[in-house]
C-alpha positions as CSV (number, residue, x, y, z in Angstrom):
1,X,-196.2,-36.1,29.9
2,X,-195.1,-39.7,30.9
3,X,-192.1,-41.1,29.0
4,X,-192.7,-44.5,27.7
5,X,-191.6,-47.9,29.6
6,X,-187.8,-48.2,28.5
7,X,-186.9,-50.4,25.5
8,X,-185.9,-53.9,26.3
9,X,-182.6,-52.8,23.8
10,X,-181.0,-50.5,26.4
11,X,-178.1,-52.1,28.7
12,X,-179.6,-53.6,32.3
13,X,-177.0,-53.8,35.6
14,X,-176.7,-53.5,38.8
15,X,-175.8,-49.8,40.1
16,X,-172.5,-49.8,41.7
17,X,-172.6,-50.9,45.8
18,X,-176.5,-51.2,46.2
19,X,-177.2,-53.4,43.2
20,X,-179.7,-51.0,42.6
21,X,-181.7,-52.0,38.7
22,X,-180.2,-49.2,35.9
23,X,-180.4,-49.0,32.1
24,X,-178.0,-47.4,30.1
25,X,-179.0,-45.5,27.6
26,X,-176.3,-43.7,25.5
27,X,-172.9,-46.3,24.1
28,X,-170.0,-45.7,22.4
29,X,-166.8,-43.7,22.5
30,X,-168.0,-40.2,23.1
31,X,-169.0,-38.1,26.7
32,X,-173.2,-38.0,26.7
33,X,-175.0,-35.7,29.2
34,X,-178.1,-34.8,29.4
35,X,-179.2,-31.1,29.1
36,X,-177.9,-29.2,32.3
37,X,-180.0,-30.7,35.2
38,X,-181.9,-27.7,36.6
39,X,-184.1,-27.6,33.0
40,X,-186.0,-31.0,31.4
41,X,-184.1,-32.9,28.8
42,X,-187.0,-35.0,28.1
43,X,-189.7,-34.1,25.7
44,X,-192.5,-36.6,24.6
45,X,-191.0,-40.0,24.4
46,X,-187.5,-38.6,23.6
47,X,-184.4,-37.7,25.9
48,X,-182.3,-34.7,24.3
49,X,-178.4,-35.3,25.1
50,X,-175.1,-33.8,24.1
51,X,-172.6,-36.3,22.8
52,X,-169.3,-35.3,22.5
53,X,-166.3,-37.0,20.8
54,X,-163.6,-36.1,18.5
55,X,-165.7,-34.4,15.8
56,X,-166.9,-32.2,18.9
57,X,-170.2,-31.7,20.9
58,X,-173.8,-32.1,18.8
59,X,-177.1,-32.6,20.8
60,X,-179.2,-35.5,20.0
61,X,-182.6,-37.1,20.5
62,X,-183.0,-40.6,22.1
63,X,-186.6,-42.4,21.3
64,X,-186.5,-44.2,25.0
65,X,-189.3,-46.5,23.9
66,X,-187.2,-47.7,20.8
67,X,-183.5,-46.9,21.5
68,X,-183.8,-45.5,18.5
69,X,-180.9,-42.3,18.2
70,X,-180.8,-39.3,16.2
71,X,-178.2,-36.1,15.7
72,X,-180.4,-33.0,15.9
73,X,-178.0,-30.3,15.6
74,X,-174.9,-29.7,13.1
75,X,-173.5,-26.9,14.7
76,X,-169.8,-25.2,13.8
77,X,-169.0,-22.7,16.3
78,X,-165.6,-23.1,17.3
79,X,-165.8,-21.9,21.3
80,X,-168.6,-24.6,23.1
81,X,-166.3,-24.3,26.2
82,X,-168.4,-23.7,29.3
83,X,-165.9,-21.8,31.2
84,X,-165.1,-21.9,34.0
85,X,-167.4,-24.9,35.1
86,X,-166.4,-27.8,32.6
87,X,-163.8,-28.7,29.9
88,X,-163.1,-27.9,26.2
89,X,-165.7,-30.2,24.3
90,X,-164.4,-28.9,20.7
91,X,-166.5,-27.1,18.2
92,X,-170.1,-27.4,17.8
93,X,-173.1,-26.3,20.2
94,X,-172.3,-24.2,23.1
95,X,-171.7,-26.6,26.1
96,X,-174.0,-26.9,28.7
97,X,-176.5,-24.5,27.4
98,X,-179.3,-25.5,25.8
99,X,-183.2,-25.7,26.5
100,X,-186.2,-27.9,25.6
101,X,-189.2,-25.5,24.9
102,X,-191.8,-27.4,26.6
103,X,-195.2,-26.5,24.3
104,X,-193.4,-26.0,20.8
105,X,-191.2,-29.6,20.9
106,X,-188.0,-28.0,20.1
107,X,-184.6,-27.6,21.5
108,X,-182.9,-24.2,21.6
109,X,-179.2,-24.0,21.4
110,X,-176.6,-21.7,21.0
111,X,-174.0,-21.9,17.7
112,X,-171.5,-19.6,18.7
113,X,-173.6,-16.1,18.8
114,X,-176.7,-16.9,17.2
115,X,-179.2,-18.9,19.1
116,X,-181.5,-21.6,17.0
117,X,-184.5,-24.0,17.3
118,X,-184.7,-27.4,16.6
119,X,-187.7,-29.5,16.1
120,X,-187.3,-32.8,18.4
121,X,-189.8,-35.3,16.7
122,X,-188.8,-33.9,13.1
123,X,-185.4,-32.4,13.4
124,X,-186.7,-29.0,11.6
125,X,-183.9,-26.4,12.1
126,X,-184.6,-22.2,12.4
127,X,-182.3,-19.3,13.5
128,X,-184.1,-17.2,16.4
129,X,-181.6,-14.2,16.9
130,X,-178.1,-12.9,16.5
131,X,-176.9,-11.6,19.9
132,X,-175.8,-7.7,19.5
133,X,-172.2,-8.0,18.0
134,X,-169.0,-8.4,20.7
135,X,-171.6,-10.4,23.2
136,X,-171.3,-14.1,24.3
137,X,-174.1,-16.9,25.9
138,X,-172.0,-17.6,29.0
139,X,-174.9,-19.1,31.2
140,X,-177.3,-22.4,31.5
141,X,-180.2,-21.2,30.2
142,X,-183.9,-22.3,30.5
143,X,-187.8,-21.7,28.4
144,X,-190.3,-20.6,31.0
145,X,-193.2,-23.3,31.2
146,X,-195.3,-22.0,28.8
147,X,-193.2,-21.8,26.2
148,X,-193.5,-18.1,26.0
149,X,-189.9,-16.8,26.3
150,X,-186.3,-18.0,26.0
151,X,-184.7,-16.7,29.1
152,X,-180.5,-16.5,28.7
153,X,-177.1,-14.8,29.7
154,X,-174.7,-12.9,27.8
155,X,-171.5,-10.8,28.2
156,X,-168.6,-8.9,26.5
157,X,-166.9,-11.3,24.5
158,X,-163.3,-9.9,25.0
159,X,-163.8,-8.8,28.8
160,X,-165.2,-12.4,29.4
161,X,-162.0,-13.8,27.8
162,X,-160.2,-11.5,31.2
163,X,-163.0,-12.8,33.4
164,X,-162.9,-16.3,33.1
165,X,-159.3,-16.7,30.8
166,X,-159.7,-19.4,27.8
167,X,-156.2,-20.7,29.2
168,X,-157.7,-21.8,32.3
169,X,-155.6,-19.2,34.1
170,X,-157.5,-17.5,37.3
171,X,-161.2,-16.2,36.9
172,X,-160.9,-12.8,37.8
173,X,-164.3,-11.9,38.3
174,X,-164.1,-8.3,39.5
175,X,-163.6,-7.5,35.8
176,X,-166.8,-8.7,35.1
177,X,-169.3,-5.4,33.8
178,X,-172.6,-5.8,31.9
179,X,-173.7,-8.8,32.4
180,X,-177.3,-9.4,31.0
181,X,-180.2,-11.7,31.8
182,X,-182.6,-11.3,28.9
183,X,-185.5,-12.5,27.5
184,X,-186.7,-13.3,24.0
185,X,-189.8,-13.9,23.2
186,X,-190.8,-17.0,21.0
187,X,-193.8,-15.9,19.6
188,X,-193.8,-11.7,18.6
189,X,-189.4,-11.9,18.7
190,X,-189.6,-9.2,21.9
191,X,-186.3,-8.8,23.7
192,X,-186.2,-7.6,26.8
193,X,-183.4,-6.8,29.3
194,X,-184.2,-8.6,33.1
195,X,-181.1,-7.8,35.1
196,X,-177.7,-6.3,34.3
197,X,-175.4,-6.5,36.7
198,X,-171.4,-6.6,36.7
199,X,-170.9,-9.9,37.7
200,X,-171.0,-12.9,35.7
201,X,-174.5,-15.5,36.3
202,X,-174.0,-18.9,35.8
203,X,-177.7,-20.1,35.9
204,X,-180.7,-19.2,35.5
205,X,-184.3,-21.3,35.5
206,X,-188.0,-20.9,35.8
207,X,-189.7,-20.6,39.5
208,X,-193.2,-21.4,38.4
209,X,-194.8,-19.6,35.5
210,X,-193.6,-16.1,35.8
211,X,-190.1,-16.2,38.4
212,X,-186.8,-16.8,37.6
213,X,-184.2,-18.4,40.3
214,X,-180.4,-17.0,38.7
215,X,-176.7,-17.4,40.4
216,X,-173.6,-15.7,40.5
217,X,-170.8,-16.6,42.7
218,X,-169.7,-12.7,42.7
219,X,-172.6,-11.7,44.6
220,X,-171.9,-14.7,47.2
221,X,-173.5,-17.8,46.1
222,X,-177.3,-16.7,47.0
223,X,-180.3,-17.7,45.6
224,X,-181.2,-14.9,43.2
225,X,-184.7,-14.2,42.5
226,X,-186.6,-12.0,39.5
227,X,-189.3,-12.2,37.7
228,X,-190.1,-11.8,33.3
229,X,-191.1,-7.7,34.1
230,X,-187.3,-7.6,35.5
231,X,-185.6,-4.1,36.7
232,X,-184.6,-5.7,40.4
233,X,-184.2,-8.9,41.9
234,X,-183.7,-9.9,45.7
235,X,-181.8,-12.8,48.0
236,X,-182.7,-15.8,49.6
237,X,-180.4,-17.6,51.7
238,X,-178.0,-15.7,52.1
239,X,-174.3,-16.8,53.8
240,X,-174.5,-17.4,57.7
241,X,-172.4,-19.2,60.0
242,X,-173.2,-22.8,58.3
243,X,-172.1,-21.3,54.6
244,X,-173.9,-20.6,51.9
245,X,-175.8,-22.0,49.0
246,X,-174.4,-23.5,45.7
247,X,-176.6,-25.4,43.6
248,X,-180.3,-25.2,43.8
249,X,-183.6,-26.2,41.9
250,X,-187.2,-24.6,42.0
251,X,-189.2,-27.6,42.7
252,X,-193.7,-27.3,43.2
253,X,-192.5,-27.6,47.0
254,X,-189.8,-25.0,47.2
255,X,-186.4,-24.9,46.3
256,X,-183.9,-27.5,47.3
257,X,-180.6,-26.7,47.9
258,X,-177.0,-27.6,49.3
259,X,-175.3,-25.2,51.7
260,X,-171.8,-25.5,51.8
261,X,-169.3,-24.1,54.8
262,X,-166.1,-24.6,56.4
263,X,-167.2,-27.5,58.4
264,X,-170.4,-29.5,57.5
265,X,-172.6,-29.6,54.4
266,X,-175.8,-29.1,54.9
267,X,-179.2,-29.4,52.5
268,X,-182.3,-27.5,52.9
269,X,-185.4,-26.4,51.7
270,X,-186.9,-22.8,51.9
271,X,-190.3,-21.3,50.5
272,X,-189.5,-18.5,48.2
273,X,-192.2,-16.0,48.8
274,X,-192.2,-16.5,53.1
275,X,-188.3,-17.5,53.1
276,X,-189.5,-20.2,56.1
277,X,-187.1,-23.2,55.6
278,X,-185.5,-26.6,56.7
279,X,-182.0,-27.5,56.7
280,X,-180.2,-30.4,57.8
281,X,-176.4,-32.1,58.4
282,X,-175.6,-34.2,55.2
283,X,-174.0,-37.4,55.8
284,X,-170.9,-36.7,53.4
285,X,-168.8,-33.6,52.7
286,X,-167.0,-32.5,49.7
287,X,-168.3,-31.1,46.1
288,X,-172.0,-32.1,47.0
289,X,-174.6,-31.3,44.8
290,X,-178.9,-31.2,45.4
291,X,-181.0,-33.6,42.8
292,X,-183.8,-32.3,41.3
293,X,-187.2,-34.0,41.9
294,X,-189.9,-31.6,40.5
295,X,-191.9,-31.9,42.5
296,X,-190.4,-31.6,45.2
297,X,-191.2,-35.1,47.2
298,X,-187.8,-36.6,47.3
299,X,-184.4,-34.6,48.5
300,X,-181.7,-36.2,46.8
301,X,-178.1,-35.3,46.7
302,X,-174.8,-36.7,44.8
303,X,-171.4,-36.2,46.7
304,X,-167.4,-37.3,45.9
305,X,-167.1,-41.4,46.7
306,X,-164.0,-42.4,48.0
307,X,-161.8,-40.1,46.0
308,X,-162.7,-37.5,43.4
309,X,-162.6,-40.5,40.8
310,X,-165.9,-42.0,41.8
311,X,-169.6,-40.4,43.0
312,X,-172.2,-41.7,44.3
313,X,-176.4,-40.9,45.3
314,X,-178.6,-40.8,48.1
315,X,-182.1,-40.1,49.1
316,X,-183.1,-38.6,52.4
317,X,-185.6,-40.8,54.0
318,X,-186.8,-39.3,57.1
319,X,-185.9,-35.9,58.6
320,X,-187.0,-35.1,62.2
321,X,-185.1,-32.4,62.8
322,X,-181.5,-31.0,61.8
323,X,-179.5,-33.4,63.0
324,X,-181.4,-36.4,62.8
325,X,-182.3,-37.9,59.6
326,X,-182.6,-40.9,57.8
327,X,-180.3,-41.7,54.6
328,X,-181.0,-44.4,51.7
329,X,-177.9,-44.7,49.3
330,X,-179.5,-45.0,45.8
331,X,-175.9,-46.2,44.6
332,X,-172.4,-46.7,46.2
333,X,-168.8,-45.2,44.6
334,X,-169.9,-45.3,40.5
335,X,-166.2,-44.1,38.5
336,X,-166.8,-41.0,36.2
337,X,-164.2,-39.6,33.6
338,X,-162.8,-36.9,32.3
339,X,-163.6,-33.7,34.2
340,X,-165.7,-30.0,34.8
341,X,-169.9,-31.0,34.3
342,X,-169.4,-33.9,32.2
343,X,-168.6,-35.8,35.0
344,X,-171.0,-35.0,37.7
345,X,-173.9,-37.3,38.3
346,X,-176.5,-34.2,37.8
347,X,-179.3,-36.6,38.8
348,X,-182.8,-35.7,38.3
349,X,-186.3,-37.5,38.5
350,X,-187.7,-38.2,35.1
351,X,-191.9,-37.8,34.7
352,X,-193.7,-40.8,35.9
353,X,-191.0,-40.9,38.8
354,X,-189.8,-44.6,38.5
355,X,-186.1,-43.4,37.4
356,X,-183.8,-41.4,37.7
357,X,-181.5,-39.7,34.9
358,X,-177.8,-40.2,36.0
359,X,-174.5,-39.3,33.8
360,X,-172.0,-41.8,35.0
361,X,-168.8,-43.6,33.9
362,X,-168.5,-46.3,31.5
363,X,-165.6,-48.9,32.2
364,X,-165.4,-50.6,28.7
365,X,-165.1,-46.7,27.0
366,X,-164.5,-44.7,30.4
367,X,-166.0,-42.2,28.7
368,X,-169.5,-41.3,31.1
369,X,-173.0,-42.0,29.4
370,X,-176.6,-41.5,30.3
371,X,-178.1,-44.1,32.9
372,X,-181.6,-44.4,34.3
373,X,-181.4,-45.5,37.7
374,X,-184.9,-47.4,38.8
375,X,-186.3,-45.3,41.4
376,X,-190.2,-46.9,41.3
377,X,-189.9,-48.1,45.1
378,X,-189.6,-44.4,46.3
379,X,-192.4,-43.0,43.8
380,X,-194.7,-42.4,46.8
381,X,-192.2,-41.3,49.3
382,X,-192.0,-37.6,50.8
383,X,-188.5,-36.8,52.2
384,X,-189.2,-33.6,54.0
385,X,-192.0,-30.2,53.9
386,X,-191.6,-27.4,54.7
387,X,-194.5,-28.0,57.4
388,X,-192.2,-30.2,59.3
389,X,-190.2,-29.6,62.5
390,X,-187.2,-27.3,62.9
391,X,-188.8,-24.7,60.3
392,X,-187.2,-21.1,60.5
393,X,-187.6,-17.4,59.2
């Protein structure tokens, strides 16, 4: 579904370096993000975001047509903290892990141990489940594209509190033992177990209609594949001489990703079921991360600016082969604030593909908000395939 054209009450300016046209969409003294990148945070004609200030972190809906905004959730749970990838947000919804159902309209979220549904156009509120008691949600999580299942992570609450230490001491991840990837079913309330493991995942999101792409840095950072019948999952990508892979999202082309290695970073793109793939020299180092583009088209990537202060985006243009590609910077050194995910760019294509949805820093608050950063010119544009030269097994 499109979204609507943007409401003439949202903030215009000129993206940092490249004078590129963005809207900002979220104000005020408070951290907004979108959901976490790899899932939609758009629904309809509304954006779902987290705000987070000194009450704590709530997720609301944004009517992009009207600018009109709305607090969907009123959540008390009193440990949001997505450890150990961002920074304490205060009490409310659990940071960084909630999921649009795509066919039902609502937004599920976790307060503290029992996961809920909200309704996005009417703000309608239901429990789903109470996870079993001494368990925790300690992943990103995701609703498979039919709206069928609720697909999350969970762990033993005290044993994750040694794992990943609420002090910010040192994870100490070979503690880690049980670790679930489960399922819940929307409709008939079926659970099933996926995965267990003994090592913490991170992430987990849909590859087409019945795959799931999952991560866990204790298994070396490898893209992770299962499916919703579960009992076994296998590697892609795993760690060679370049590196290995970080962060990656199931787009209709393949997955994109960012490998990352002692010397350079490099980005690529592999088919999931043959494992043929494409990868390529990026043209910055340090704490890069892929965009997501659904469909695949564009391969986008955010990296450190000048110091760790600022970011910025580009778009691969051409690629040829792996060491010769064309680059477009979308924007040049934008400031974030604060730390952990609040303060990466996380940029991904919204539907109709003329922007793109970009957390960012705001000087006048320097607090980071939502931005949509006008993308229209490279609507049409194909970056690379996994058709084109340089192609390995």
């Amino acid at each position: 579904m499109l979204i609507p054209d943007l409401s003439p009450t949202f903030e215009r300016l000129d993206a940092p370096g490249t004078g590129r046209a963005a809207w900002q969409l979220t104000t005020g003294d408070a951290f907004c993000y979108p959901l976490y990148y790899f899932v939609p945070s758009t629904f309809d004609r509304y954006l779902v975001h987290h705000r987070a200030d000194a009450a704590g972190v709530q997720l609301w809906r944004l009517d992009l047509g009207t600018g009109e905004s709305v607090q969907l959730t009123h959540a008390t749970g009193d440990d949001t903290h997505w450890r150990p990838w961002c920074v304490p947000a205060g009490p409310g919804v659990l940071d960084h892990r909630s999921a649009i159902d795509p066919v039902r309209g609502e937004v599920i979220y976790f307060d503290g141990a029992q996961a809920r549904a909200v309704g996005i156009r009417d703000g309608a509120d239901r429990p789903l489940f109470d996870l079993p008691a001494g368990r925790w949600p300690i992943s990103q999580n995701c609703v498979t594209p039919d709206g069928a299942w609720f697909v999350y992570v969970h762990h033993d609450r005290e044993l994750y509190d040694q794992v990943h230490p609420p002090n910010g001491g040192p994870s100490q991840r070979h503690l880690s033992r049980g670790t679930e990837l489960a399922a819940f079913h929307l409709e008939t309330g079926e659970h099933r177990l996926l995965v267990r493991a003994d090592a913490p995942f991170h992430h987990v999101h849909p590859l087409g209609p019945d795959r799931l792409v999952f991560s866990s840095l204790a298994t070396e950072r490898s893209i992770l594949v299962t499916d919703l019948r579960g009992g076994g999952y296998r590697h892609l990508r795993t760690q060679d001489d370049a590196g290995m892979t970080c962060h990656y999202c199931a787009t209709d082309a393949g997955i994109a990703y960012e490998v990352r290695g002692d010397r350079r970073d490099h980005g690529g793109l592999i088919d999931p079921d043959s494992g043929a793939r494409v990868e390529f020299a990026l043209p910055a180092d340090g704490d890069t991360h892929v965009g997501f583009d659904p469909a695949g088209a564009l391969w986008l990537y955010e990296s450190l600016g000048s110091d760790r202060e600022h970011r910025r985006l580009r778009a691969l243009l051409r690629y040829r082969g792996p060491d010769d590609t064309d680059w477009l910077d979308l924007t040049g050194d934008w400031p974030v604030y604060g730390g952990g995910q609040k303060s990466h760019h996380h940029a991904r294509l919204l539907p109709g593909r003329r922007h793109l949805l970009v957390t960012a820093g705001d000087p006048h608050t320097r607090t980071n908000h939502v931005f949509a950063l006008d993308v229209a010119d490279l609507a049409a544009h194909r970056s690379v395939t996994l058709a084109g030269p340089g192609t390995r097994r």
